[in-house]
Residue frames relative to the residue before (quaternion, step in Angstrom):
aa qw qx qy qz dx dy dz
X 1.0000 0.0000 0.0000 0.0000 0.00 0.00 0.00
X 0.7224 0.4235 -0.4156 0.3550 3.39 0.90 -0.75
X 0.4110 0.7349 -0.2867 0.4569 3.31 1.45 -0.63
X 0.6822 0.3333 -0.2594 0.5969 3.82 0.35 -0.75
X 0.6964 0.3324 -0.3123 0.5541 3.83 0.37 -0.41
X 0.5501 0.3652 -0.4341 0.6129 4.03 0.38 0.14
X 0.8355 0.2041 -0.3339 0.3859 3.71 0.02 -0.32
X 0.5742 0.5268 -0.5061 0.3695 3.45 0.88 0.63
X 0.5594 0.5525 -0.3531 0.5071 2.80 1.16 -1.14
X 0.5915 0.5418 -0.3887 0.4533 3.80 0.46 -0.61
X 0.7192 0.4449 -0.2031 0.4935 3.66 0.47 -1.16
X 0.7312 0.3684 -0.4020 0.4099 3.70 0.85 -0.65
X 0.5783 0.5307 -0.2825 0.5515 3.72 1.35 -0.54
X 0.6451 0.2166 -0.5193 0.5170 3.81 0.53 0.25
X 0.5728 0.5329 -0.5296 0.3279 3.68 0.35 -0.53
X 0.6214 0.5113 -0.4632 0.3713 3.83 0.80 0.02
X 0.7232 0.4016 -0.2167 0.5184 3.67 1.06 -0.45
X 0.4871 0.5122 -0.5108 0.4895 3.64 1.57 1.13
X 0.4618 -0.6963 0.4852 0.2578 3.43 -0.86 1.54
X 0.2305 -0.6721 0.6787 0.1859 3.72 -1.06 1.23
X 0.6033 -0.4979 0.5961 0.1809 3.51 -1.42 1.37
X 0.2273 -0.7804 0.5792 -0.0620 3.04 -0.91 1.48
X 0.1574 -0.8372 0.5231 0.0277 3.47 -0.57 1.18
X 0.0945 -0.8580 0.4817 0.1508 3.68 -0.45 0.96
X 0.2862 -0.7863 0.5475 -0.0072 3.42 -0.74 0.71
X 0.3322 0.7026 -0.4550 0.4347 3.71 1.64 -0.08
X 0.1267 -0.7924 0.5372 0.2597 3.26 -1.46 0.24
X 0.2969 -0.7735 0.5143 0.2213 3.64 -0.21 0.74
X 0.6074 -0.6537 0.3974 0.2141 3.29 -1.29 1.02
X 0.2976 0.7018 -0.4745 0.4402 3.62 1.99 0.66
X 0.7190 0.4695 -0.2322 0.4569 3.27 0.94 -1.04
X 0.6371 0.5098 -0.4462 0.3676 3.52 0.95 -0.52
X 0.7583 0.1780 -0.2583 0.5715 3.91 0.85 0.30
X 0.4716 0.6213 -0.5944 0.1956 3.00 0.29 1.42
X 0.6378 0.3563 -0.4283 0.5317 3.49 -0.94 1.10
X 0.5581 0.5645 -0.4856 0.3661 3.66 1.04 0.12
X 0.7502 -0.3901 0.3383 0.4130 3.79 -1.32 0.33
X 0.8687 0.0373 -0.3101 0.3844 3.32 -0.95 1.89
X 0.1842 0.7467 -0.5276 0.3608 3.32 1.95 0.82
X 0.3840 0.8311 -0.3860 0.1134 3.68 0.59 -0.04
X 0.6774 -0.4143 0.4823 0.3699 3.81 -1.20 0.73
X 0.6024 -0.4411 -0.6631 0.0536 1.32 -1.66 2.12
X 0.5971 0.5951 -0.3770 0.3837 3.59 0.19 -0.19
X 0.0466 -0.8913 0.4118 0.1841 3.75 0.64 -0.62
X 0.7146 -0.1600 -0.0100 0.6809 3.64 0.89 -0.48
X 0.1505 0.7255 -0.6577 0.1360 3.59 -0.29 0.97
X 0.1462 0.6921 -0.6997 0.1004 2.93 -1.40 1.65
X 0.3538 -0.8838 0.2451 0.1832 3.11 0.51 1.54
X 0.6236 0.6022 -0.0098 0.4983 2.94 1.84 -1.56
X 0.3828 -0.7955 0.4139 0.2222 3.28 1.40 -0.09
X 0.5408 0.8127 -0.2060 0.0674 3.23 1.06 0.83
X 0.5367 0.4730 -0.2808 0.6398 2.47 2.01 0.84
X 0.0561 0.8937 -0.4120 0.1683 3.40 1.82 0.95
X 0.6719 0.4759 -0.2275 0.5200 3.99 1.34 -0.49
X 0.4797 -0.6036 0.5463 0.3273 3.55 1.17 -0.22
X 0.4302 0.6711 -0.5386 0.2730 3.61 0.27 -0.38
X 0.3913 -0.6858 0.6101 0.0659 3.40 -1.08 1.45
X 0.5414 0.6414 -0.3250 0.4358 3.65 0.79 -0.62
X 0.8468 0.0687 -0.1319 0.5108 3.03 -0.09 -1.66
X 0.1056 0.6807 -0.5878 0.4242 4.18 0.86 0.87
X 0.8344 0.3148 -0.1695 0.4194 2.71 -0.45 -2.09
X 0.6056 0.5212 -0.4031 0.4462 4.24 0.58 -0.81
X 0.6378 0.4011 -0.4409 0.4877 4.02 0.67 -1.08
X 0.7439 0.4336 -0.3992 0.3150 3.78 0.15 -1.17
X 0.3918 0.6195 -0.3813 0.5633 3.81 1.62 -0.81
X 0.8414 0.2761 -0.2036 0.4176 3.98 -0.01 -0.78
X 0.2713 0.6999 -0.4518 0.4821 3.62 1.83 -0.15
X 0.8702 0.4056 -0.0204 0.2789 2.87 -0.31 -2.03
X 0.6508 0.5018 -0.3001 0.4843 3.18 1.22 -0.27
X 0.6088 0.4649 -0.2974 0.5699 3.44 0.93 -0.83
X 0.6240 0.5349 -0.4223 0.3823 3.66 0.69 -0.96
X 0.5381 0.5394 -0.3779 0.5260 4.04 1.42 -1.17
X 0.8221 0.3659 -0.3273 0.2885 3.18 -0.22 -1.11
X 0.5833 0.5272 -0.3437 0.5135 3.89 1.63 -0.50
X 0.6600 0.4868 -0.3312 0.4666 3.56 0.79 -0.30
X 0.4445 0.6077 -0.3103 0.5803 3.57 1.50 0.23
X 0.7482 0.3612 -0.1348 0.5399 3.08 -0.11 -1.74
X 0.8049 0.3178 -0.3160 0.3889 3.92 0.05 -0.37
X 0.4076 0.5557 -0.3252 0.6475 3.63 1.82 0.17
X 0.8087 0.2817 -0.3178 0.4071 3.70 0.43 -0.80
X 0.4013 0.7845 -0.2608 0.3942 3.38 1.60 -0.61
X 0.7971 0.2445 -0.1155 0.5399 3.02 0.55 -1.63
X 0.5336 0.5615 -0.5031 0.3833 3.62 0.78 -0.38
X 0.7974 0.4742 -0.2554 0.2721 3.73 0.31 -1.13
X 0.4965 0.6318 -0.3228 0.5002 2.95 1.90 -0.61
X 0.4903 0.6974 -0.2716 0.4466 3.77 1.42 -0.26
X 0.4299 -0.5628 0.6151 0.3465 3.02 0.72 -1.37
X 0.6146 0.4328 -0.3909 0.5311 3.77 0.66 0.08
X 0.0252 -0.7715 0.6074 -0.1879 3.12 -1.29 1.92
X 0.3829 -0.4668 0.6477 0.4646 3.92 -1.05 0.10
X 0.5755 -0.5355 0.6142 0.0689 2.66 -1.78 1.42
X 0.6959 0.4341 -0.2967 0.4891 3.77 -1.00 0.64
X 0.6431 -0.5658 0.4289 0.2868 2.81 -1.84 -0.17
X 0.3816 -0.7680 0.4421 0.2630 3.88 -0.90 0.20
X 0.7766 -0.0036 0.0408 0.6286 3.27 1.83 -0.17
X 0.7368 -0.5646 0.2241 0.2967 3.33 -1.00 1.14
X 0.3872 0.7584 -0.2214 0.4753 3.43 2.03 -0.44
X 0.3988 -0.7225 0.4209 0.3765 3.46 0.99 -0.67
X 0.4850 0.6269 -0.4273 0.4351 3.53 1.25 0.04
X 0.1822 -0.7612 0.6204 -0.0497 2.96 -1.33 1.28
X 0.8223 -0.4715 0.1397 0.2862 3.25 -1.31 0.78
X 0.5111 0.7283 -0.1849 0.4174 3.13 1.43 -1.37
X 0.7932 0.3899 -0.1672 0.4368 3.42 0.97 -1.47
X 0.4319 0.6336 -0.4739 0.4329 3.41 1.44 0.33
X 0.2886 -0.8119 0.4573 0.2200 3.61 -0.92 1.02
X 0.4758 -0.7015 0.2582 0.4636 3.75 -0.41 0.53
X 0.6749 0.5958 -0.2009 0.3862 3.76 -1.13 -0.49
X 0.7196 -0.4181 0.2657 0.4866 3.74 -1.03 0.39
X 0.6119 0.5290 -0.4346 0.3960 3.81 1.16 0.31
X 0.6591 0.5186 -0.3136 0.4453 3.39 0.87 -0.24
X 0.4957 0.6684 -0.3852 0.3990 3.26 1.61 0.68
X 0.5823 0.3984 -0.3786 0.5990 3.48 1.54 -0.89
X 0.5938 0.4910 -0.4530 0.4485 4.03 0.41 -0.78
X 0.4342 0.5430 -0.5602 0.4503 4.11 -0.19 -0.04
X 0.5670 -0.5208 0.5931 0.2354 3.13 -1.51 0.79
X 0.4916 -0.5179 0.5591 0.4213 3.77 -0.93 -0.23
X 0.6858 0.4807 -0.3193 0.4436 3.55 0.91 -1.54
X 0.5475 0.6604 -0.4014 0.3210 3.51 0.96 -1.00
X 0.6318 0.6054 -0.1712 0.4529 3.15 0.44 -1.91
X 0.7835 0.2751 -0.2788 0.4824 4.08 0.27 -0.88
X 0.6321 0.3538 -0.4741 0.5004 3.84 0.81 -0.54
X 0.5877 0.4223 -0.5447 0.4236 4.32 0.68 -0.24
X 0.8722 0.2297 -0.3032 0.3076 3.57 0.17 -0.15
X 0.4085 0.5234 -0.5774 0.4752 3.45 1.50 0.59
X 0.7802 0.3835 -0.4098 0.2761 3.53 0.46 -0.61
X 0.3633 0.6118 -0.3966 0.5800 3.67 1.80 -0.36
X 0.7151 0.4524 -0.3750 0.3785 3.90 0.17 -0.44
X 0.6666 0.5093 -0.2711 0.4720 3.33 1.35 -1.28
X 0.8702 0.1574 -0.1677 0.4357 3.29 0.55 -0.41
X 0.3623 0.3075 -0.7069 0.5240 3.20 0.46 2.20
X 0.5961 0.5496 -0.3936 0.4331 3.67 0.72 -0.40
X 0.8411 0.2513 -0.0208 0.4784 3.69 0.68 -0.76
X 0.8428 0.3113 -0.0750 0.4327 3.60 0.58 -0.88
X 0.8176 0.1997 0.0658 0.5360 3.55 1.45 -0.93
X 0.4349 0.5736 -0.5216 0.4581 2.13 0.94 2.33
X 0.0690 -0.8456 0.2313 0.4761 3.35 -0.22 -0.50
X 0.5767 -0.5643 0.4782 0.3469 3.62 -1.01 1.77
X 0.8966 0.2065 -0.2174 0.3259 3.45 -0.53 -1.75
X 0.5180 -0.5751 0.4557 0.4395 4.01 0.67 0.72
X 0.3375 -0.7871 0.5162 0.0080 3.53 -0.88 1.40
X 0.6808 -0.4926 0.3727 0.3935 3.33 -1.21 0.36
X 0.7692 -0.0787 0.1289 0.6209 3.47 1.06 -1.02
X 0.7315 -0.4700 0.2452 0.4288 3.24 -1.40 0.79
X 0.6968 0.3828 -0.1881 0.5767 4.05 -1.03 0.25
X 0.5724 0.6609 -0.4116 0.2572 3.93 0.88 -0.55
X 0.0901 0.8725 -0.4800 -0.0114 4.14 0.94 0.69
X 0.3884 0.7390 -0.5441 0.0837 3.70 0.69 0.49
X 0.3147 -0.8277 0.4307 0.1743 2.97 1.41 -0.41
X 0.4472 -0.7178 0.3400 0.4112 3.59 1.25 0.58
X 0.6997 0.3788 -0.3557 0.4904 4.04 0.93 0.55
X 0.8322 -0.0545 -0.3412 0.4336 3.17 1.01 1.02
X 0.1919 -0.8866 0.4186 0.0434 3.55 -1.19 0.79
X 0.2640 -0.8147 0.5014 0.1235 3.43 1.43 0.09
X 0.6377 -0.5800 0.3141 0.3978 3.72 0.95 1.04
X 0.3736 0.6407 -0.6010 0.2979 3.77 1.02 0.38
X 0.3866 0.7466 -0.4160 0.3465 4.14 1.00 0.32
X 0.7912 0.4937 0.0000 0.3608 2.79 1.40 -2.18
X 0.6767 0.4991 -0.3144 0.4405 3.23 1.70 -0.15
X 0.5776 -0.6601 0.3625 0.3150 3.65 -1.04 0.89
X 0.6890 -0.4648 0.2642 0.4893 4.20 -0.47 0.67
X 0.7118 0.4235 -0.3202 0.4599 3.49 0.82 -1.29
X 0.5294 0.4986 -0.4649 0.5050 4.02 0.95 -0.48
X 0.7724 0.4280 -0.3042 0.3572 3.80 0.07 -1.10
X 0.5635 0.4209 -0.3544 0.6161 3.63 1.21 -0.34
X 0.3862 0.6149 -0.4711 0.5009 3.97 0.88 0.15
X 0.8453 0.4306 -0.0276 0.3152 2.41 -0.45 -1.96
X 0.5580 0.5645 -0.2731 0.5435 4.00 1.04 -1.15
X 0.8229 0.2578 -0.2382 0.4469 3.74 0.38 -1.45
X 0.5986 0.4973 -0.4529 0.4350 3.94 1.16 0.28
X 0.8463 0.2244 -0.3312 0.3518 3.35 1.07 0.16
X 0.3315 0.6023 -0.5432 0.4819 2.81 1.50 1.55
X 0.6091 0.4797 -0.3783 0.5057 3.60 0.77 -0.81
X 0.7039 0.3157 -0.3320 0.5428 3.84 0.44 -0.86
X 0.4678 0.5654 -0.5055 0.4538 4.17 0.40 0.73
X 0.6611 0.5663 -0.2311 0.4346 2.79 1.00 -1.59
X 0.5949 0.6413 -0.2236 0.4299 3.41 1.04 -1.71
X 0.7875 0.4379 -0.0920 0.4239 3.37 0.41 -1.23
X 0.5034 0.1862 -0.4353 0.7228 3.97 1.30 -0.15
X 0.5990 0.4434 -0.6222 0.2398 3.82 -0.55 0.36
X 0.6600 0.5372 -0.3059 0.4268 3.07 1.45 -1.28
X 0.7093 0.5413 -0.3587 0.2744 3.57 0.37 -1.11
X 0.4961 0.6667 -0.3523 0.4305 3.16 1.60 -1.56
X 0.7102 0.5036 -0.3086 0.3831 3.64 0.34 -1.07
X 0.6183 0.5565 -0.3071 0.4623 3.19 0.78 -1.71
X 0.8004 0.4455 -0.2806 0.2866 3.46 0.33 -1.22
X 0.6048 0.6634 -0.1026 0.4285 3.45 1.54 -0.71
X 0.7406 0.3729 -0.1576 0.5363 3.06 1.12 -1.07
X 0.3184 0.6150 -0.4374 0.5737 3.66 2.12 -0.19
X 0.6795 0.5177 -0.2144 0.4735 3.80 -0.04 -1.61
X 0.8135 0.3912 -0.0956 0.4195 3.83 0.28 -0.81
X 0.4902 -0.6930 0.4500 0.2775 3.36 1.16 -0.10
X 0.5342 0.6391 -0.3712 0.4103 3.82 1.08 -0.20
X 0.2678 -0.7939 0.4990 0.2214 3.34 -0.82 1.04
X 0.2009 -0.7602 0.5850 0.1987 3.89 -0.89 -0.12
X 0.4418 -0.7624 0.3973 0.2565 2.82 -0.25 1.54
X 0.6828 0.5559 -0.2814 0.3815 3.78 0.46 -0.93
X 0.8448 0.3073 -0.1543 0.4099 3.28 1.17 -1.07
X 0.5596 0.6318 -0.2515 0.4737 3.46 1.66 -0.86
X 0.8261 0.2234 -0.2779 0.4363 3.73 0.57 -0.59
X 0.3456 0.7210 -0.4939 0.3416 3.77 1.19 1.04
């Protein structure tokens, strides 16, 4: 008898030092934008950085507004990237010097080779037209939305479930495109060739 009462008492005093399985039931502000535009496989909402940690809808809608821009302007730069690395240049000259486009090299070198004058009319005119043209004036359907009610390129004609297509393929290919450049630009800087892109 004493035996049976030395091992309970034993068994009820270790069951206090067995961890009890903790169930959380909080919601986390991951959840407040899930299912919104670029929740997408495999990752679904990944903000790694925690920067929408408040849930704020505001500044959401401003990061994905600044997504999408950067994503335009990386789908450029990795189109023009790879084009020159072709061999495909504007014809002519780039300055009164006789240099011509061609003779610009590609990658983080063709930054000292730029005229000076070049360099200020590419970014006065890159200035004018986030200041003026690439924005949107008349308050868009959605963030990144610059038609600006004078132009629409048939984005009218497509049914909600096409335009939410269409919106989250050129967010993923934004996305694509600062991954790509980042590289491109890095492995320029580093001395590393890419095989795919370096011998085009």
């Amino acid at each position: 008898m004493k035996i049976a009462a030395l091992l309970t008492a034993f068994a009820a005093s270790a069951a206090a030092f067995v961890t009890q399985p903790v169930v959380k039931t909080t919601t986390t502000v991951v959840n407040a934008f899930d299912g919104e535009l670029g929740d997408q496989p495999p990752l679904g909402f990944w903000d790694p950085l925690n920067f929408c940690e408040d849930g704020d809808p505001e500044k959401f809608a401003r990061y994905r507004y600044v997504e999408l821009k950067h994503g335009r302007i990386c789908m450029l730069a990795f189109l023009g990237e790879v084009t020159t690395r072709a061999g495909i240049h504007l014809p002519g000259r780039i300055d009164y010097s006789d240099d011509t486009f061609d003779s610009i090299p590609n990658g983080w070198a063709a930054i000292g080779a730029l005229p000076k004058e070049g360099v200020v009319q590419l970014l006065l005119f890159v200035g004018f037209l986030e200041l003026f043209i690439m924005k949107d004036i008349t308050g868009g359907e959605f963030p990144g939305d610059f038609r600006n009610d004078w132009i629409d390129y048939g984005w009218d004609e497509f049914d909600p479930v096409e335009q939410e297509s269409k919106r989250a393929i050129e967010l993923a290919n934004g996305r694509g495109a600062m991954m790509g450049v980042l590289t491109l630009l890095v492995a320029d800087q580093a001395g590393i060739s890419l095989p795919l892109i370096s011998s085009v």
